[in-house]
N, C-alpha and C positions, 0 to 999 in steps of 0.2 A: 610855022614849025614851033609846037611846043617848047618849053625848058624841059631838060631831062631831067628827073627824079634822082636821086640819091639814097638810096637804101645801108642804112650802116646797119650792121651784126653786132649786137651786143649780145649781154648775158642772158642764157634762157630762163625765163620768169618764174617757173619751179626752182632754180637754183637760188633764188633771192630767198633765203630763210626769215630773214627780218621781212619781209613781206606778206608773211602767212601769220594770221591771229595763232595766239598760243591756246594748248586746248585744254580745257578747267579739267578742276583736281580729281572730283570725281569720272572724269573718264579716262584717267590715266592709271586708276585704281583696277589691277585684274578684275574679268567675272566670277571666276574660281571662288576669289578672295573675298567678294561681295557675299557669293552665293554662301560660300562655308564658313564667314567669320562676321559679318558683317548681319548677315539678316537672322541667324539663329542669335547673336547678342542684341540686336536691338530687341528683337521679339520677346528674351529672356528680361530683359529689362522694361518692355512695357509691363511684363504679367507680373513680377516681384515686385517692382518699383509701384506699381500702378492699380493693377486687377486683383492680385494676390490678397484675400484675407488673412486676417489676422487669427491665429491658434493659440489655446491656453492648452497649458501643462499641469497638469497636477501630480505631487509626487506621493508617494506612500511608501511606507518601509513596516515589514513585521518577518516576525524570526516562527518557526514551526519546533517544538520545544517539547520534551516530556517535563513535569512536574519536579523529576530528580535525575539527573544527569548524569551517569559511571563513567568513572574513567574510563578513557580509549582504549582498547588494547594496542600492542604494538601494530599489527597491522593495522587499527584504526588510522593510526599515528603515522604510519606509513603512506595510507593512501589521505590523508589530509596535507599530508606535504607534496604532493601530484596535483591537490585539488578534487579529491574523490572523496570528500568525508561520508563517514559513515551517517550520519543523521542527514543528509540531504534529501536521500531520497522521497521522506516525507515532502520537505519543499516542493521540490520538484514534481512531484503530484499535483501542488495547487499550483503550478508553475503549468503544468498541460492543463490541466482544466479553465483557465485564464485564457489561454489562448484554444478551448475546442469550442464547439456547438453547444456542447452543454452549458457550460459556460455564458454564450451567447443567450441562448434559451434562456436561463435562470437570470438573465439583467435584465431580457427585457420583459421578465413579468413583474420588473421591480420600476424599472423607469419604460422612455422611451427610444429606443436606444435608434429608429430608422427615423425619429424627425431629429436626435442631436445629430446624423450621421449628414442629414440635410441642411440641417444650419439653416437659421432664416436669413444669415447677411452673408452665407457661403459665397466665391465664387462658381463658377458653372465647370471649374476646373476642379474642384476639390471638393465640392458637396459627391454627395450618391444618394439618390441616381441623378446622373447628367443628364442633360436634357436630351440626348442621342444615344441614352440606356431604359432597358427596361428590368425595371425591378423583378431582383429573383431569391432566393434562400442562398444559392453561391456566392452570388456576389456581392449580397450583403456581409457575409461571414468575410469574406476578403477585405471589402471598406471596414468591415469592422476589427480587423489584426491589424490594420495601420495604424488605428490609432492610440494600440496599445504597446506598451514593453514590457516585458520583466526579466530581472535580472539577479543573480544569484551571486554574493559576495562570501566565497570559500572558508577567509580567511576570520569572518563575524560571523557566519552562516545568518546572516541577515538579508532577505529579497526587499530589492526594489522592485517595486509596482509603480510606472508613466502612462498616464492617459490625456490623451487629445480632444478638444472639441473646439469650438467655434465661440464657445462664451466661459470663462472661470466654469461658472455654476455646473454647466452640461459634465465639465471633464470633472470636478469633484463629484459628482454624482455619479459618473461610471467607479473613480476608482470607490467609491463609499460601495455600490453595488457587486463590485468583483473581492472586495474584502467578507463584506457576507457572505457571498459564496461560496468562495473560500473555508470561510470558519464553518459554513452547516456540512461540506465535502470532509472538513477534518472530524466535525460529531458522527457523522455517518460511519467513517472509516474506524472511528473508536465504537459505535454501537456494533457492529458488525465483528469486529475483533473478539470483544467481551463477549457478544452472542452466541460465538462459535465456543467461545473456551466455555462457558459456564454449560451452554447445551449439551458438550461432549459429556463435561465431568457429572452434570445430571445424567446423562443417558446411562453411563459408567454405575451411579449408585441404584438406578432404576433396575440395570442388569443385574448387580450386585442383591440389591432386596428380594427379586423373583428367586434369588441361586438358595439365599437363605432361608425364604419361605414354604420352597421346595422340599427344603434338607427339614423343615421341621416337620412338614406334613410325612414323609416318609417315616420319621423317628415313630412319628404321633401311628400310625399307620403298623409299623412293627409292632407298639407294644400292643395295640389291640388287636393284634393277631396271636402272639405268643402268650395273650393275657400276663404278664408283668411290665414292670418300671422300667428295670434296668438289668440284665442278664448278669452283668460281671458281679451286682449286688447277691442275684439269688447262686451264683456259683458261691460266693463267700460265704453266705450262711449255710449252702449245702458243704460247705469245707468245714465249718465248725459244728456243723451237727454230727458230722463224720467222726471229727475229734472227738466229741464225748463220747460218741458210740465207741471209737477204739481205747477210750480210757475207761469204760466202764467193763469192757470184755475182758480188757488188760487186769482187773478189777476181780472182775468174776474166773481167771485161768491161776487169779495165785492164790484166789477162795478155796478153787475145786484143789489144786496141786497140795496146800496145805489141809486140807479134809480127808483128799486119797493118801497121802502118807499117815497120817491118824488112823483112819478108819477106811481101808481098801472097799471096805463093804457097805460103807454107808450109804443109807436108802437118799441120802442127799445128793449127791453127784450126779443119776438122771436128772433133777431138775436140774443141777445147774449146768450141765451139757445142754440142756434143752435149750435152758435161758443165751447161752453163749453162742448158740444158733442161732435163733432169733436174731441175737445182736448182727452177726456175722451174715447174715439173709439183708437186716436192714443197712447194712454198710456196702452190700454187694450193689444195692438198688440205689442208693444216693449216688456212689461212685458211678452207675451206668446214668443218671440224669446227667452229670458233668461230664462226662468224657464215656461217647460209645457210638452209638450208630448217629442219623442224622438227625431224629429227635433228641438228640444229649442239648446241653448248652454251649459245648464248646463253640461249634460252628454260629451259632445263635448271636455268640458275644462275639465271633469275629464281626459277624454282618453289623451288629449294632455298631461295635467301633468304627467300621467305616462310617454306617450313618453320622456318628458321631462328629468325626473327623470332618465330615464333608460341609456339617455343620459350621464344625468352628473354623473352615479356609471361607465360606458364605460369611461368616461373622466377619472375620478380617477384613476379605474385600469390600464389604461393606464400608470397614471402618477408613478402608484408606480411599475408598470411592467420594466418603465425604466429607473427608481433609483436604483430596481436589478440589472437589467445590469452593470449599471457603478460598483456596489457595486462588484458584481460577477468581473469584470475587475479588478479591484481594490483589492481585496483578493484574487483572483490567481495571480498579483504580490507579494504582499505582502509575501501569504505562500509557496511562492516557496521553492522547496528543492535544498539545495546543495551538493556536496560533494567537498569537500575542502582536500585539501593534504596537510599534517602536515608534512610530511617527505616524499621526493620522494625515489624509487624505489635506492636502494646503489650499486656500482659495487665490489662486494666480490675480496678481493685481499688473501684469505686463506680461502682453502678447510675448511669447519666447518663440516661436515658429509663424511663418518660412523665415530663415536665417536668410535674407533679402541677398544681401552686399557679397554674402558666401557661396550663396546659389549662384550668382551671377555670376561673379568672378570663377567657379567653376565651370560655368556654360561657355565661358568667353576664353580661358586658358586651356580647356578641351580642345574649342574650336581651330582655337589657331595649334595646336599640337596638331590635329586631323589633317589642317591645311598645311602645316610643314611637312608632314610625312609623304601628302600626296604631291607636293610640288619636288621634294627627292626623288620619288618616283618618276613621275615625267619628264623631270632631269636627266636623270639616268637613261631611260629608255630615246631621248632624242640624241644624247650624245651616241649611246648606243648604232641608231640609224647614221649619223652621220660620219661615222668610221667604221 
């Protein structure tokens, strides 16, 4: 007969805690927390820390200006205290062309604006085109407004102009490029201005010489129809040949009246009836050249007076068609626009871009904001379930 066995009951070996290895750090760290905090900072901090090239900045500053400046008016002054000045909008003109196509266009027939945009030491994150793009006109214009700013300061009416590239040189050479631009978009805008003012007030004195040339030829045209000079002249002479005729008639009635009281019978008084006739026939006939039917003068010298007239408002217009002019010359110098450079284009001697340690620290306190909000959430919704 065997010995009997003895079985004693002790503790169940899952119960012995101090018997199970403890389990390392990282596996007692959420997945959640890996996935949303954990692997977007490390990543952000390989490519800033690590991958990320280095950006120059170059700055520029110029002011867009007429030669003579007037006072604001009160609404100037009004809207300059909102930040609406009145002179901005010139700015702002070169402020959209900075940032259009044309713009674009006009820098890269100066430099080369798709191999600065590539960078020879770019990374494959910030060059264009990535190696998983294919070069287009859109999306060059897009890489190419990142690596621009400009910026308008109200209170100086002075623009900032930032440009980016991958070496000093490339980003002084865009903004040296987009300030020429700039200045021929301002000449442009001033030739076009003065072109239009001077063309009108030419076209004005061109309308004005035909008006006058007109009214002469018409004058010239009357007198060698009515064979005389001037109408109102020959009414005036025919007015004072009238007058001697009625001073000599007047002459010969107190001849005859002092003759017929003398001598009722004197053989002299037919002639001088005769003569007083005559006179009285050629006084009747003058008077009908001036004033009678439609060959008379009168109607003659009205027509001339109008020619006349029509003449001298052609003279006038004339004269103030070409006082525009100079005037129009004279204000397109005057309000020419400039662009004046307050600060040229700087050569960066330190990388200023990607701000590494700020990018980071953004990626990494986003993260965990994302992962606090979502672990509220799932918070919430299992307390929810379990009550």
């Amino acid at each position: 007969m065997s010995d009997p066995k003895l079985n004693y009951i002790g503790p169940v070996p899952e119960a012995l805690t101090y018997q199970r290895p403890a389990k390392p750090f990282w596996r007692k760290v959420p997945l959640a927390f890996v996935i949303v905090v954990i692997v977007p900072s490390v990543v952000a901090a390989f490519y800033f820390f690590l991958l990320a090239s280095d950006r120059y900045v170059s700055e520029a500053r110029f002011i867009v200006r007429m030669p003579q400046q007037t006072q604001p008016s009160s609404l100037g002054v009004a809207l300059q205290g909102v930040g609406l000045s009145t002179g901005s909008s010139d700015a702002f003109a070169v402020h959209e062309y900075v940032n259009s196509r044309d713009g674009l266009r006009d820098l890269s027939r100066r430099i080369n604006v798709k191999a600065i945009l590539k960078g020879r030491n770019a990374d494959i994150f910030s060059r264009y085109p990535s190696p998983w793009q294919t070069p287009n006109e859109e999306d060059t214009f897009h890489a190419y407004q990142k690596r621009i700013v400009v910026g308008y300061d109200s209170t100086t009416g002075i623009s900032t102009l930032r440009t980016e590239a991958f070496s000093p040189q490339d980003a002084r050479a865009m903004a040296e490029g987009l300030l020429e631009g700039g200045e021929q978009l301002i000449n442009r805008m001033n030739e076009r201005a003065s072109t239009d003012a001077v063309t009108n007030a030419q076209s004005a004195v061109e309308q004005a010489r035909a008006k006058l040339t007109k009214a002469q030829i018409d004058i010239t045209n009357f007198r060698n129809r009515e064979k005389f000079i001037d109408p109102a002249r020959s009414a005036t002479e025919s007015g004072s040949l009238i007058g001697g005729l009625l001073e000599t008639v007047a002459g010969l009635r107190a001849e005859r009246a002092q003759i017929a009281n003398q001598a009722p019978q004197s053989p002299q008084l037919p002639g001088i009836d005769g003569r007083i006739a005559a006179y009285e026939s050629q006084i009747a006939a003058e008077r009908a050249k001036i004033v009678g039917d439609s060959g008379s003068l009168a109607p003659k010298i009205a027509d001339y007076e109008n020619l006349v007239l029509a003449r001298e408002f052609a003279d006038r217009e004339l004269a103030q068609a070409t006082a525009a002019v100079l005037s129009a010359q004279q204000d397109a110098s005057r309000q020419r626009l400039y662009l004046d450079r307050v600060v040229n284009p700087d050569l960066a001697d330190k990388s200023t871009q990607p701000r590494r340690l700020m990018s980071f620290l953004t990626v990494l306190f986003t993260s965990l904001m994302l992962y606090g909000v979502g672990w509220l959430i799932w918070a919430g919704i299992k307390e929810h379930q379990q009550t």
